[in-house]
Backbone as JSON Lines, residues from 0, in Angstrom:
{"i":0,"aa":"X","n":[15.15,-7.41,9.81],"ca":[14.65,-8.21,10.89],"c":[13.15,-8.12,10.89]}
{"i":1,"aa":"X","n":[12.67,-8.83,10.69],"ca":[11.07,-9.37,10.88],"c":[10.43,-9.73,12.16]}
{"i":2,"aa":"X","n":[9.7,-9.15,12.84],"ca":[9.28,-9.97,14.41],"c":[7.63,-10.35,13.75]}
{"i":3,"aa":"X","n":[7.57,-11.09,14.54],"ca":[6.1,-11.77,14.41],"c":[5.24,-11.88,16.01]}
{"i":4,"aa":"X","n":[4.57,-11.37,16.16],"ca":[3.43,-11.39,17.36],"c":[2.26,-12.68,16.85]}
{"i":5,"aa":"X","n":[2.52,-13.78,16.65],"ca":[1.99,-14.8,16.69],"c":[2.54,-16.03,17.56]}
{"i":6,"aa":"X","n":[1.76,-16.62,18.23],"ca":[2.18,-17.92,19.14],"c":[1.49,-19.17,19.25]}
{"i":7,"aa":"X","n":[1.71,-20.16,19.07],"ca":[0.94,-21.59,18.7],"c":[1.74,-21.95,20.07]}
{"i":8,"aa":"X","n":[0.22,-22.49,20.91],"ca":[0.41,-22.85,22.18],"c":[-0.54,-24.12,22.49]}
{"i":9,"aa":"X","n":[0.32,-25.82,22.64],"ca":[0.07,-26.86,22.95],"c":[-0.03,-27.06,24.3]}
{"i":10,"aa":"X","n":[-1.28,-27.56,24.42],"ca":[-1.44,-28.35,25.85],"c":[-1.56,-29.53,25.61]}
{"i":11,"aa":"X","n":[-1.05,-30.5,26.29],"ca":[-1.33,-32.13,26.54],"c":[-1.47,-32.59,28.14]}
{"i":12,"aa":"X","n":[-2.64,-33.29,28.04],"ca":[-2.52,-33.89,29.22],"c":[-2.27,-35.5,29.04]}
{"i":13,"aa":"X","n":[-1.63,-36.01,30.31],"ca":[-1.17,-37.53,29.81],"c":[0.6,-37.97,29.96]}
{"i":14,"aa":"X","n":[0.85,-38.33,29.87],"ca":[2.1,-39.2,29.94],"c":[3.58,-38.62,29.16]}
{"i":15,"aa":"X","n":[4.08,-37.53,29.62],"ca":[5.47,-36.7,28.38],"c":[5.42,-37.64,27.46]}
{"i":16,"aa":"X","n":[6.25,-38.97,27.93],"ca":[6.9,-39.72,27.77],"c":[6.49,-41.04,26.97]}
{"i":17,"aa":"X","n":[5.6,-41.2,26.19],"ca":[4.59,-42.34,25.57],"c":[6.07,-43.55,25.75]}
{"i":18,"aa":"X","n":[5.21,-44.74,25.41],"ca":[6.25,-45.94,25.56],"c":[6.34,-45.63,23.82]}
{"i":19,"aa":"X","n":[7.13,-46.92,23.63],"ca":[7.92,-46.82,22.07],"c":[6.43,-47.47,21.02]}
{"i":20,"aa":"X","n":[6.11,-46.57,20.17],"ca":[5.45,-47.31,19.34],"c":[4.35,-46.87,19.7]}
{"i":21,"aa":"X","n":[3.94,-46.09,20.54],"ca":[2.64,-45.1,21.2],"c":[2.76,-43.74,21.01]}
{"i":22,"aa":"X","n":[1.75,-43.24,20.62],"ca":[1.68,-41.67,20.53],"c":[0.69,-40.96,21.93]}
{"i":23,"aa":"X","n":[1.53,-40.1,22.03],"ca":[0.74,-39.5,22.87],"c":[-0.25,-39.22,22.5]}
{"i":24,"aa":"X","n":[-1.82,-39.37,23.83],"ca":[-2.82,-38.79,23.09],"c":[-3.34,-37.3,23.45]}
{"i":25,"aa":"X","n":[-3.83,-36.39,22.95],"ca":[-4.15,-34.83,23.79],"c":[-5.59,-35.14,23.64]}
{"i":26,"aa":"X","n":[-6.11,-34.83,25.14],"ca":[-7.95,-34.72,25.43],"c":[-8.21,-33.51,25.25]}
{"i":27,"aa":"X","n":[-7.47,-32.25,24.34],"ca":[-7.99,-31.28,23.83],"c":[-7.89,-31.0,22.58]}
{"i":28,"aa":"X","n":[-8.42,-30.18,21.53],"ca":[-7.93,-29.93,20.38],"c":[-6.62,-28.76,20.6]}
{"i":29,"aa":"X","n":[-6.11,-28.7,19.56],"ca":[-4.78,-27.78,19.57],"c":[-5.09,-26.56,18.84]}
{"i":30,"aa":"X","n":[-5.17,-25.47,19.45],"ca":[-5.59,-24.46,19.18],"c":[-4.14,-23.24,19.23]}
{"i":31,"aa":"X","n":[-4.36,-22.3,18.22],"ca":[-3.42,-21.09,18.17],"c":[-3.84,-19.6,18.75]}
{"i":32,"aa":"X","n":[-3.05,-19.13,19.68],"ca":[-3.05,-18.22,20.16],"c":[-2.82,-16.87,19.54]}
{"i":33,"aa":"X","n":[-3.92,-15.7,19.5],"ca":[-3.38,-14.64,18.35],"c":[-2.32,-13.6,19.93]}
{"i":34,"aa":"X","n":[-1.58,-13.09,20.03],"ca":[-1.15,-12.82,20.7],"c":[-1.32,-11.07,20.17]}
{"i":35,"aa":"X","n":[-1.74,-10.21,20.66],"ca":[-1.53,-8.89,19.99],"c":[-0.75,-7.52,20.77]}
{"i":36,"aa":"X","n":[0.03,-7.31,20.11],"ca":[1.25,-6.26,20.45],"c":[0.3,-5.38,21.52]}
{"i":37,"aa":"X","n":[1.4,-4.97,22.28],"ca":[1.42,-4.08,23.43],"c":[0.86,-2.74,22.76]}
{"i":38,"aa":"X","n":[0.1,-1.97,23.15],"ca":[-0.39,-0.75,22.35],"c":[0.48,-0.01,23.05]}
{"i":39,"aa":"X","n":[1.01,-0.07,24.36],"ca":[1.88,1.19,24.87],"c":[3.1,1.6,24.49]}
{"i":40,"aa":"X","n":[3.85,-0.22,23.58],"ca":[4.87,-0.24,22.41],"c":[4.74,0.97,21.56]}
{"i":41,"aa":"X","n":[5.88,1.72,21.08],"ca":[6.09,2.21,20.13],"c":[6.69,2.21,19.08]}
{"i":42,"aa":"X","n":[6.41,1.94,17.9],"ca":[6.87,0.94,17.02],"c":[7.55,2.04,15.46]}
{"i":43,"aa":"X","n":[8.85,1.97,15.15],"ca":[9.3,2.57,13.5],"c":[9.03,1.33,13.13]}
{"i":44,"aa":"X","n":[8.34,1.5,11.64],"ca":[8.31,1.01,10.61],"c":[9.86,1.16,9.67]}
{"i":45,"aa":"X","n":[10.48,0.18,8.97],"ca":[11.3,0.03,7.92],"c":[10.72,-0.67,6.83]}
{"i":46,"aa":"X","n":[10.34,0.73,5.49],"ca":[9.78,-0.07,4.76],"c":[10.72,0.33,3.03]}
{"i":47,"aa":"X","n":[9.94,0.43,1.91],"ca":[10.84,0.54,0.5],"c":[9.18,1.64,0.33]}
{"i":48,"aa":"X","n":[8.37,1.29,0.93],"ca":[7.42,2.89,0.64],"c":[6.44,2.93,1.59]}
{"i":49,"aa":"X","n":[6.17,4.04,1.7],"ca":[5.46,4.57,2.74],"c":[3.91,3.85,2.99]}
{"i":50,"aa":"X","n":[3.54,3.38,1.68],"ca":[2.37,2.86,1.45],"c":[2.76,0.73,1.72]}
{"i":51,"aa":"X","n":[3.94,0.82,1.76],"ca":[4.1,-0.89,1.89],"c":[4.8,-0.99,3.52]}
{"i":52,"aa":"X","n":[4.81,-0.19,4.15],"ca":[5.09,0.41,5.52],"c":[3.73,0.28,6.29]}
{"i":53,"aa":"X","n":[2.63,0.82,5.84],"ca":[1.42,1.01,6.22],"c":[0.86,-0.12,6.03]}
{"i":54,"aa":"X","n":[0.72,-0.97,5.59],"ca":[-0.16,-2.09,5.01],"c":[1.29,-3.33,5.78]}
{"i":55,"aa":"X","n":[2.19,-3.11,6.26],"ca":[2.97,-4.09,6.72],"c":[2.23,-3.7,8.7]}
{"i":56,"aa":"X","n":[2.29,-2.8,8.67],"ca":[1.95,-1.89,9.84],"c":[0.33,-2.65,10.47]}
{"i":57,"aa":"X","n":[-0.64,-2.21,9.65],"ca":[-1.85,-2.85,9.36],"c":[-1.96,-3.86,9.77]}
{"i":58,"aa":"X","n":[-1.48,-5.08,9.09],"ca":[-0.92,-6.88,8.91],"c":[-0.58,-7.28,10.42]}
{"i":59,"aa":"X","n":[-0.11,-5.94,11.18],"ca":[0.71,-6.68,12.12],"c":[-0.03,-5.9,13.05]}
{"i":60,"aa":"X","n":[-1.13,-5.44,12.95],"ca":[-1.92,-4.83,14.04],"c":[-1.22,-3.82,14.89]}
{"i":61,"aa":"X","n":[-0.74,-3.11,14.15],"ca":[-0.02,-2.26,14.99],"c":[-0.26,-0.71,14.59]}
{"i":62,"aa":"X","n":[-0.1,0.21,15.09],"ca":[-0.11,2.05,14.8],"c":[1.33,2.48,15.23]}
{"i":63,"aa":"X","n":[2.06,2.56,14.21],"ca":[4.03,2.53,14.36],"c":[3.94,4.56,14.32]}
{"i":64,"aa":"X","n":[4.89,5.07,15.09],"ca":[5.02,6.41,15.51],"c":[5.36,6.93,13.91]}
{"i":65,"aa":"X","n":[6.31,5.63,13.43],"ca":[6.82,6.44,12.07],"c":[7.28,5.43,11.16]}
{"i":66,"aa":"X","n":[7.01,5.75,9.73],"ca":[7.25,4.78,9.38],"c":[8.54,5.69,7.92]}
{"i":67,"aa":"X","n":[9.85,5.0,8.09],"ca":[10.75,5.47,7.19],"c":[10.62,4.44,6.29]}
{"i":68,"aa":"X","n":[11.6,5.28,4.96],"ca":[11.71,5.0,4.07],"c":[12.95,5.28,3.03]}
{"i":69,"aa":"X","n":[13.24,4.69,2.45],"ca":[14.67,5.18,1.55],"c":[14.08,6.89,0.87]}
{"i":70,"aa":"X","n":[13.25,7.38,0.86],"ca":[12.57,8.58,0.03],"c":[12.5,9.49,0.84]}
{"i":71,"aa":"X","n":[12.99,9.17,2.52],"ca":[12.47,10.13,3.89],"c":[12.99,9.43,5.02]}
{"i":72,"aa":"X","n":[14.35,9.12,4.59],"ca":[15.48,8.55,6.12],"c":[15.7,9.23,7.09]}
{"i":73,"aa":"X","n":[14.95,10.39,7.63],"ca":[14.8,11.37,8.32],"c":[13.74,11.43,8.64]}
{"i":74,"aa":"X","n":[12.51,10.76,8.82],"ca":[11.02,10.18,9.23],"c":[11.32,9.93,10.63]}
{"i":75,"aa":"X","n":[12.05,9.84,11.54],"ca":[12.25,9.24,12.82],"c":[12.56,10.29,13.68]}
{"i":76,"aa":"X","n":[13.33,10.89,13.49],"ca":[14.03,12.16,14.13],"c":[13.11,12.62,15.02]}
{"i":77,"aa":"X","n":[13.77,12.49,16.45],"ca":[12.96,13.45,17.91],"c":[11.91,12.51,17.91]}
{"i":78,"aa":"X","n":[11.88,11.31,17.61],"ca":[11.14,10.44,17.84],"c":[11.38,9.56,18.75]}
{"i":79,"aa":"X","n":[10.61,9.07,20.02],"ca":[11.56,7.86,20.79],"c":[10.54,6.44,20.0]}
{"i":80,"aa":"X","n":[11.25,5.01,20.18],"ca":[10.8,4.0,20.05],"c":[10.93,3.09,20.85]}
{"i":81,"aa":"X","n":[10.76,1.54,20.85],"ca":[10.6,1.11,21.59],"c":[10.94,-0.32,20.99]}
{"i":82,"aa":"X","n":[10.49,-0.43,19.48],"ca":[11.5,-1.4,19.11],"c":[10.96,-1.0,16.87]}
{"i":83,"aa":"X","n":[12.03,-1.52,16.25],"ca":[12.15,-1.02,14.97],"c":[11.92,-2.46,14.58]}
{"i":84,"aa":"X","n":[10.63,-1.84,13.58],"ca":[10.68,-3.37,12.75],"c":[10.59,-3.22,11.25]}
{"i":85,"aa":"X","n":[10.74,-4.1,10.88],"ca":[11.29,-4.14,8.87],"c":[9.95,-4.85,8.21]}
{"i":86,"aa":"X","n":[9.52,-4.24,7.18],"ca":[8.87,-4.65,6.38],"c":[9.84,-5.11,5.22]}
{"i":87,"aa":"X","n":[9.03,-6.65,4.24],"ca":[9.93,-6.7,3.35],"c":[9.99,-5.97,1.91]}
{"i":88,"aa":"X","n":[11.16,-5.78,1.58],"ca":[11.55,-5.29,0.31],"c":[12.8,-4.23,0.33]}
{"i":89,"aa":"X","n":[13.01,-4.16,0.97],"ca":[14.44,-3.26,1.48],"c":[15.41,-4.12,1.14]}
{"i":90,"aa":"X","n":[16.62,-3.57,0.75],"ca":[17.34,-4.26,0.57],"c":[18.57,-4.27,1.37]}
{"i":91,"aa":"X","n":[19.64,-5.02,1.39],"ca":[21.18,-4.51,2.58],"c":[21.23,-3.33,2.72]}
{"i":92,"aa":"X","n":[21.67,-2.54,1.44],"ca":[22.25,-1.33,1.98],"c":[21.36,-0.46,2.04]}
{"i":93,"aa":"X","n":[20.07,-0.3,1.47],"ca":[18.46,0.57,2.49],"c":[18.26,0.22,3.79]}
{"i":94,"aa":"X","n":[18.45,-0.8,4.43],"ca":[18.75,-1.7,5.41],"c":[19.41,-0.6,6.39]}
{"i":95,"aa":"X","n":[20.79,-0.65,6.11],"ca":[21.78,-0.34,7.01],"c":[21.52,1.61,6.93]}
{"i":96,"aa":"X","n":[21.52,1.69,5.67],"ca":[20.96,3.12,5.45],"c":[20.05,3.52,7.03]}
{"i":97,"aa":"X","n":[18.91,2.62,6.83],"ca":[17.68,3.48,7.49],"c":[18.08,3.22,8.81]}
{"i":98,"aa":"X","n":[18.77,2.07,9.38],"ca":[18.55,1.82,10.85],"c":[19.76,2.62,11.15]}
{"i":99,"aa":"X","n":[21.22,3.16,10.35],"ca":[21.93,4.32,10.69],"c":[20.99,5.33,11.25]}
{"i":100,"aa":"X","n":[20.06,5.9,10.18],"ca":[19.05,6.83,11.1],"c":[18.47,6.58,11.83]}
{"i":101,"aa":"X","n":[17.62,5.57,12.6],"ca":[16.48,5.1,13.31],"c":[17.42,4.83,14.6]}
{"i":102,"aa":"X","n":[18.04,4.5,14.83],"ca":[18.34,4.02,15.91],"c":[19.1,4.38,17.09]}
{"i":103,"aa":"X","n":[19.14,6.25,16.9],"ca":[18.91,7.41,17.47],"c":[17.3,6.74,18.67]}
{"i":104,"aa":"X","n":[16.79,6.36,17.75],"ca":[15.21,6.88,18.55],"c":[15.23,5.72,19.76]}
{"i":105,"aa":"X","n":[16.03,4.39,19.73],"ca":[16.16,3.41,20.57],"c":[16.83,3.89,21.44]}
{"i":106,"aa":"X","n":[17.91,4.61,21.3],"ca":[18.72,4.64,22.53],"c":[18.31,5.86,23.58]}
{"i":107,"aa":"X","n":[17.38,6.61,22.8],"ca":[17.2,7.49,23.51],"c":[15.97,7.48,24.8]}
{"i":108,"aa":"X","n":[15.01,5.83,24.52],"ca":[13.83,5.84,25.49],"c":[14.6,4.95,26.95]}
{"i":109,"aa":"X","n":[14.14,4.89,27.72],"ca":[14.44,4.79,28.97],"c":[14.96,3.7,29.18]}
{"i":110,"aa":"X","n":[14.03,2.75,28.76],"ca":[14.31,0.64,28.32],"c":[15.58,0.95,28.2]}
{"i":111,"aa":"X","n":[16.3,1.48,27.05],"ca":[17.33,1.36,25.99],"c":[18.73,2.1,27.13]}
{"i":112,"aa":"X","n":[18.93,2.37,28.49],"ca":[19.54,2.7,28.58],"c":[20.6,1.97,29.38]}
């Protein structure tokens, strides 16, 4: 599972509804919103290495409590989180592997109960 903290946010002023054969017009330009993660979030990393964990981590502006790995599926432990996110290159069963371990750390924070 991949989350993305990005949001593209349209304003128009003017008419929903244009007649047929009319486009709506917008009196602003359309601009994208960088939206950036909650720092009080606490975030596991799921990555295939510790170093493509970090640089997924990085990318997404974030400082993750822990970041596992198929080499250290035991990286989480006595850890609480807040939500687990996947970097790519893992595969199904590293997948199911790591979030068997990780997901101890969800149920155990307060949100999660």
């Amino acid at each position: 599972m991949n989350s993305s903290h990005r949001a593209d946010v349209i304003i128009a002023d003017g008419d929903p509804t244009p007649e047929q054969g009319q486009l709506a017009e917008m009196s602003e330009p359309v601009e994208a919103a960088d939206v950036a993660p909650d720092p009080a979030r606490r975030f596991i990393v799921l990555a295939p290495t510790k170093q493509a964990g970090a640089e997924y981590a990085e990318n997404m502006g974030i400082h993750p409590v822990a970041i596992v790995t198929p080499r250290s599926p035991h990286g989480a432990r006595g850890i609480t989180a807040d939500e687990i996110i996947e970097a790519d290159g893992l595969t199904a069963t590293e997948h199911t592997d790591l979030m068997t371990e990780v997901m101890p750390a969800l149920y155990t924070t307060r949100e999660a109960v």
